[in-house]
N, C-alpha and C positions, 0 to 999 in steps of 0.2 A: 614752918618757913624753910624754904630749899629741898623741901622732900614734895612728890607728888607721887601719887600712886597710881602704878603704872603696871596693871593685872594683863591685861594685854590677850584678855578671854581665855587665860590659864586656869584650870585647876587649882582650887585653894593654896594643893600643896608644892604646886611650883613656884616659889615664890624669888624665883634669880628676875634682879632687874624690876623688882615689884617696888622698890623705891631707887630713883635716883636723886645721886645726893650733887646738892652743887657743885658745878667744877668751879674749884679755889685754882688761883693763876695766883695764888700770892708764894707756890712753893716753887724756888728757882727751876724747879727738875720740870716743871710746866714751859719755861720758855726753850729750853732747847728743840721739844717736839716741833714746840710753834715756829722757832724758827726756821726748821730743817722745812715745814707744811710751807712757810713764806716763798724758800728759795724753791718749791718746788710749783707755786703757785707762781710767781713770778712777780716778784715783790717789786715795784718803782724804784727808778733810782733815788736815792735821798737829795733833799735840798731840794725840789721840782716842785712844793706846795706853795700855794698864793701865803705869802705872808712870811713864809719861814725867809731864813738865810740860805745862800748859796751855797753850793758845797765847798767851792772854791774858797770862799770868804769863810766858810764855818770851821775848815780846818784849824786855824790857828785862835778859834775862839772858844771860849770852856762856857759852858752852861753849869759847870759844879763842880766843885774838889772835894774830893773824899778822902777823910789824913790826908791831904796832899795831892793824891791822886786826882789828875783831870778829867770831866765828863765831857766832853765838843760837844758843840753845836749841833756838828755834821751827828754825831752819833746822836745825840737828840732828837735831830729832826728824824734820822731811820729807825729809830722807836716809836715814836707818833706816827708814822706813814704805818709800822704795823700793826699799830694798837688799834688805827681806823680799820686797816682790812680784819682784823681780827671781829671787829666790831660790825664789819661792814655798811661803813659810814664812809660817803664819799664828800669829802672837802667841799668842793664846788656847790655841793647843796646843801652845804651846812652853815644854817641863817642867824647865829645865835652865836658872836663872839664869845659871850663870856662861855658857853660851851666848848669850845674850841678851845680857849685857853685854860679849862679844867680839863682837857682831856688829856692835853702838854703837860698839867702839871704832873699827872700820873703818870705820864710815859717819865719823867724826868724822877720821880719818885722809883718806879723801878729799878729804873739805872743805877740809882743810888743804895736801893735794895741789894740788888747783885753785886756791887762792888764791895759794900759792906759784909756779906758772905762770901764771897773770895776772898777776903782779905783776911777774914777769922778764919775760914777752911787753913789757908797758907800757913797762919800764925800759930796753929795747933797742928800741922802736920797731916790735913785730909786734900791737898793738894791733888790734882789727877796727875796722873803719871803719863808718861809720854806715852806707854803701851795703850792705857787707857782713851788715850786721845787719838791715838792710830786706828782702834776698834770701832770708834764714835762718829768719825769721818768716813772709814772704810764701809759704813752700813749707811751714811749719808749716800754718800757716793755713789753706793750700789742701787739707788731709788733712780738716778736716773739713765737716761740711756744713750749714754758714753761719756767717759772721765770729762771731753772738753767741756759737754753740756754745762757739768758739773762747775767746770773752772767758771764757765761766761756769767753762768748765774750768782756765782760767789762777784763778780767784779761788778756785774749789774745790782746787787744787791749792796753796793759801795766797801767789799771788803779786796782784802788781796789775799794769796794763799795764807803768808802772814800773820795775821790780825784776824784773820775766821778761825785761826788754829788759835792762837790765843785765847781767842772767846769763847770758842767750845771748853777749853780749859779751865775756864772761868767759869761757866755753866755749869760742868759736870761738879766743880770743887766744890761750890754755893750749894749745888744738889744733896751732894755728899754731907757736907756740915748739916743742912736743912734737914736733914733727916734723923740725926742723931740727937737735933735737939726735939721733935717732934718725939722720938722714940725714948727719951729719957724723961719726957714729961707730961705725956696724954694716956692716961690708963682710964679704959673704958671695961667697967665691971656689969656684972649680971643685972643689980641692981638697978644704973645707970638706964639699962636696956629696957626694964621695965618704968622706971618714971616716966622716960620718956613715950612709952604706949600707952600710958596712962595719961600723959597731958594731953596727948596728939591722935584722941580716938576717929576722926574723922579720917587721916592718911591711912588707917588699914582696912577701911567696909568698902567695899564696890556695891556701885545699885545694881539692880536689877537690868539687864543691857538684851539687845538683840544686834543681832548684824546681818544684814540684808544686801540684797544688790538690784538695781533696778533697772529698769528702760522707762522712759521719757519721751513721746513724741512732744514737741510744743505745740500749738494750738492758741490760739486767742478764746478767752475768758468768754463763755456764754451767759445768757441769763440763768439755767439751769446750774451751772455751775459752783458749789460749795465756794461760799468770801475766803474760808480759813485765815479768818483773821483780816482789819482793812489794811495793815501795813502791809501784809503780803500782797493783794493786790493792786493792781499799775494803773492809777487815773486814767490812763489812756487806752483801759480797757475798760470802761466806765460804760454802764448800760446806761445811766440816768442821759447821759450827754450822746449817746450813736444814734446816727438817723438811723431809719428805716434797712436800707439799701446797705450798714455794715453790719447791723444784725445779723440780716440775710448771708452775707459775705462770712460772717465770724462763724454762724452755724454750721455752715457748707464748711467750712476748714475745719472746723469738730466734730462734722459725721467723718471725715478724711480720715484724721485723725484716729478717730473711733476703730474706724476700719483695719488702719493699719497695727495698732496696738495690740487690736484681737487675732489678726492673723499672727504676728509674733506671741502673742501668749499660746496660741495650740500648737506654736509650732515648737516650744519651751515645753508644754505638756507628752509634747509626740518625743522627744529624747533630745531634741536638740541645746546646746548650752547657751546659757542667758547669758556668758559671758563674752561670748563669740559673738552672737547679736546685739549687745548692747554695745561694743565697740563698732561696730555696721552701721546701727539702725539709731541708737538715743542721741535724745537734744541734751542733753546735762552735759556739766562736765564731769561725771564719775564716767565716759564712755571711756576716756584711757585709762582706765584701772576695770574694763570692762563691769562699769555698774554697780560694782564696789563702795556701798559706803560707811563711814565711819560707824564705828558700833554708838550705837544711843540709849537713853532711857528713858522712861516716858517724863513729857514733860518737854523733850529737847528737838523733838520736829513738828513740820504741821499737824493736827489732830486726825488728818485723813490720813496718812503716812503712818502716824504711830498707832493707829488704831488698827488698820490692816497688818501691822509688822507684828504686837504683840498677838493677835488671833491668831495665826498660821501656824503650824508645824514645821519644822525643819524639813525643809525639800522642797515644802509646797508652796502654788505659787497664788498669788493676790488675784482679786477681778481686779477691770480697770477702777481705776483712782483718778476719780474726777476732780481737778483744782483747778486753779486760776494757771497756773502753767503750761498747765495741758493734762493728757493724761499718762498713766503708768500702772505699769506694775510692778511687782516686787514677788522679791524669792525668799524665803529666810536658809540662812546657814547657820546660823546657830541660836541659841539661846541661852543665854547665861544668869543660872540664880543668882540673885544678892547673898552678898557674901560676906565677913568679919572675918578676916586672919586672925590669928591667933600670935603672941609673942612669941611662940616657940619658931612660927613659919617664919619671922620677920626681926629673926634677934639676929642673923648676918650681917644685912642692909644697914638696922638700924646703928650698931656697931659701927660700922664703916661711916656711916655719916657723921657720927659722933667723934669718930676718930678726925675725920678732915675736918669739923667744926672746929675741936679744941687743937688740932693743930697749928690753925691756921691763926688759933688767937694765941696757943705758945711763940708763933714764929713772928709773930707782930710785935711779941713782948720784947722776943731776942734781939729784932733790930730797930727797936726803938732803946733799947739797953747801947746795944753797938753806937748808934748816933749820939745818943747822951755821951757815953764813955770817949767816944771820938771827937773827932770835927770835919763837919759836912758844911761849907758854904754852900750858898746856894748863887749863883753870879747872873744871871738870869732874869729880869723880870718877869714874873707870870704870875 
């Protein structure tokens, strides 16, 4: 769970990025990037969602005190606005109140997350320093292109120079603390590395894969032509139901067909690139990735498709491939044995996942400790 294995038609032994581990957003040092990606994306003003409050009216209304400390509305609501683009969930079509109001609860749960580690950062002395907060802006700053941009996007994003310096503040300090408890209490040993390739042997075997690329004339579905399958083929190319006279008509557009396929295949034989012609010539959509498709295994395309891809040679190219689509060819580029990593290839990854796993259930423990030890109302319904 949270790892997938991702070989990527490498080499056993390269195994960088052969698992990716979930990205945890629960470690505060996660929202600053996001935030900085927000204002460079061009975050909504706050307060402008069906249902929220207004910015005007939400200034002087707390959504949650933390020890004391108030959370606005206004800031609430510009949490939710990014929690949707972060999500890429757009308000307007989202048909399921009580989903909406679980997704406010979470943006209002963070809020109170960060405040709660600022507020231990401050209380133990990992406070960001003004230098520090000068460095964090001045690299903000330098992503876009000129200081005002920078300014409008901060006031459109509902801050003032102000209060985005503050909150960077606040981010970094939460970062800061967040990391010394993660670092003081997740040890990830040899051991560890091995149970878990032991529980989890299906994340390290890759099947057996090719990668091909193709061209595609379409063509309507003949009598001759291979069913591969009746979900693959379109009732409306149904022989049992066509007169006479689209027979005739569907043939004629499949010898055409035929014709043209075979002249791009000699001319793929003669030196020319099937990459260059399949962005020219194919009806698929691999033509803008020039015919390029996802590596497979058998098993994972039509039978006419996988049967010509695994026969081939790397170079060489397929006769035509008769379907219900039309017809094609294919080139193989590679081919890749199946394959078992080994712990030795996969004890970095594995580590690192283990490490964000158990940090992220140390940093849950920290501030759910924080809340107990404190006092968070909540003033808000949701």
């Amino acid at each position: 769970d949270g790892l997938v294995a991702d070989v990527q038609q490498q080499p056993a032994h390269q195994v960088d990025g052969l698992l990716r581990p979930r990205r945890h957003q629960h470690l505060a040092r996660m929202v600053w990037p996001l935030l900085v990606l927000l204002l460079l994306a061009g975050a909504p003003l706050p307060g402008r969602l069906n249902g929220l409050a207004g910015s005007a009216q939400a200034q002087g209304m707390l959504a949650a005190r933390v020890n004391g400390v108030g959370i606005t509305l206004e800031l609430l609501d510009r949490q939710f606005e990014d929690l949707l683009r972060e999500r890429n969930i757009h308000i307007a079509r989202m048909q399921n109140p009580a989903r909406a109001k679980e997704l406010k609860r979470e943006a209002l749960d963070r809020l109170i997350r960060i405040e709660l580690l600022w507020q231990e950062a401050r209380r133990v002395g990992m406070a960001a320093s003004d230098d520090e907060v000068d460095r964090a802006l001045a690299e903000t700053r330098g992503r876009f292109r000129s200081p005002d941009q920078f300014d409008r996007r901060i006031v459109l994003s509902g801050y003032t120079a102000s209060t985005f310096r503050e909150h960077t503040r606040k981010l970094l300090s939460g970062d800061r603390y967040a990391q010394t408890v993660v670092e003081r209490e997740v040890r990830v040993e040899t051991a560890d590395v091995e149970a878990f390739y032991r529980a989890n042997p299906g994340l390290f075997k890759r099947k057996e894969q090719v990668k091909v690329r193709q061209i595609l004339i379409a063509a309507p579905a003949s009598a001759s032509a291979p069913a591969s399958g009746s979900a693959r083929a379109s009732p409306s190319v149904s022989n049992t139901t066509s007169t006479g006279p689209e027979v005739a008509s569907a043939e004629s557009a499949r010898v055409r067909a035929r014709r043209q396929i075979e002249a791009l295949r000699a001319r793929i034989l003669a030196g020319e690139s099937i990459d260059a012609l399949a962005r020219q010539y194919s009806d698929d959509v691999t033509r803008q990735w020039g015919g390029e498709m996802d590596p497979f295994g058998r098993g994972e395309q039509a039978p006419e498709i996988e049967a010509a891809a695994f026969a081939l040679a790397p170079g060489a190219v397929s006769e035509v491939i008769d379907s219900p689509a039309g017809l094609r060819i294919l080139q193989l580029e590679q081919h890749v044995p199946a394959v078992t990593l080994t712990v030795a290839e996969v004890d970095e990854p594995v580590r690192q996942h283990l490490r964000n796993t158990r940090g992220k259930e140390a940093l849950d423990r920290e501030v759910e400790r924080l809340r107990t030890t404190g006092k968070v109302d909540v003033l808000t319904p949701l």
